[in-house]
N, C-alpha and C positions, 0 to 999 in steps of 0.2 A: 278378198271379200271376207273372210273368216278374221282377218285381223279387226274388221271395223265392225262386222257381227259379233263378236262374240263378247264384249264387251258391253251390247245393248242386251244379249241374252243373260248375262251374268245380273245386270240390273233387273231383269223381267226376275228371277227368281229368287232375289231377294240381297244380292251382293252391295257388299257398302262400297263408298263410291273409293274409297283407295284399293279395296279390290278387286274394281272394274278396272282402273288405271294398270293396276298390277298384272294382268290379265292381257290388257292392252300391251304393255311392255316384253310380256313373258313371249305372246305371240307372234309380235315384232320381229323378237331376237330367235326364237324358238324355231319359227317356220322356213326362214332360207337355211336354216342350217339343217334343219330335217331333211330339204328337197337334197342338199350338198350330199349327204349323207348317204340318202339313198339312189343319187346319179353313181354315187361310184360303187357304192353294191351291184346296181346294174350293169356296171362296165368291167366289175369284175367278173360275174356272170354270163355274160354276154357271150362268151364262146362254149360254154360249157353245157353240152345236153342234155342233164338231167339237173338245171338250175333251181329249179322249183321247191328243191328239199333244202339246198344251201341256201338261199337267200334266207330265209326269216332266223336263221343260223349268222348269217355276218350282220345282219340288220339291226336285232333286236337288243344287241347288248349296247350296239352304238345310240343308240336311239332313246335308249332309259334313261340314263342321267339329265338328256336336256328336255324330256317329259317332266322328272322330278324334281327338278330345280327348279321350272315352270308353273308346277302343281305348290314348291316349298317357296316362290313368293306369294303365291296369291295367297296361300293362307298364312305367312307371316301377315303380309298387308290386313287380314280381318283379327287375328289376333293383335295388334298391333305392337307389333316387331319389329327389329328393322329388314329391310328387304333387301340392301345395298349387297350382302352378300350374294345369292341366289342370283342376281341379275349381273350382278360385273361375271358371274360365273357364264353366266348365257353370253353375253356379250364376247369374253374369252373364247367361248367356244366359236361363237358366230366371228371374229375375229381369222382364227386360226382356221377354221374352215372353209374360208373366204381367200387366205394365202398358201394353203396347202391343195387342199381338196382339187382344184383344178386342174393340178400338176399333177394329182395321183390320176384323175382320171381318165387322162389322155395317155397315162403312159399302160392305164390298165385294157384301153380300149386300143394300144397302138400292139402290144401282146396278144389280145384275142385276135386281131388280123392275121398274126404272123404267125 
């Protein structure tokens, strides 16, 4: 819902329409890889009692760049820039997250069992 929102909310406050698009794109690519992201912080966690202090410790560094890259097309798209970098970046990442991440989190979550 946020992908298809946030795009109309971008236009409510005044965003031009290539950085509603851009917006649209960013959170596309942006959002399964956040969830990716943060399943395997979880699975890292997951056996460890006092997780609450680690997590926003392994979370937050992974997490920034595809914030910023996110944040540096929409506003290339209003500066008008090109945007292609920013976004094959995200795509990369949501790529790579997509054939790694699954493997990392079974084998993190097959550890905290054991």
């Amino acid at each position: 819902p946020l992908v298809l929102i946030g795009p109309l909310a971008g236009s409510a406050i005044g965003l031009s329409a290539t950085g509603c698009w851009m917006l649209f794109y960013g959170l596309l690519l942006g959002t399964p890889t956040l969830m990716l992201v943060g399943a395997f912080a979880a699975a890292l966690t997951v056996g460890i009692p006092r997780a609450g202090l680690l997590l926003p410790i392994l979370v937050l560094p992974l997490m920034g760049p595809i914030v910023v890259f996110a944040g540096g097309a929409v506003r290339a798209a209003v500066s008008g820039l090109p945007t292609s970098g920013p976004i094959l970046f995200l795509a990369a990442e949501l790529t790579l997250g997509l054939t790694l991440l699954p493997w990392m989190i079974s084998a993190a979550l097959r550890n905290a069992l054991e």
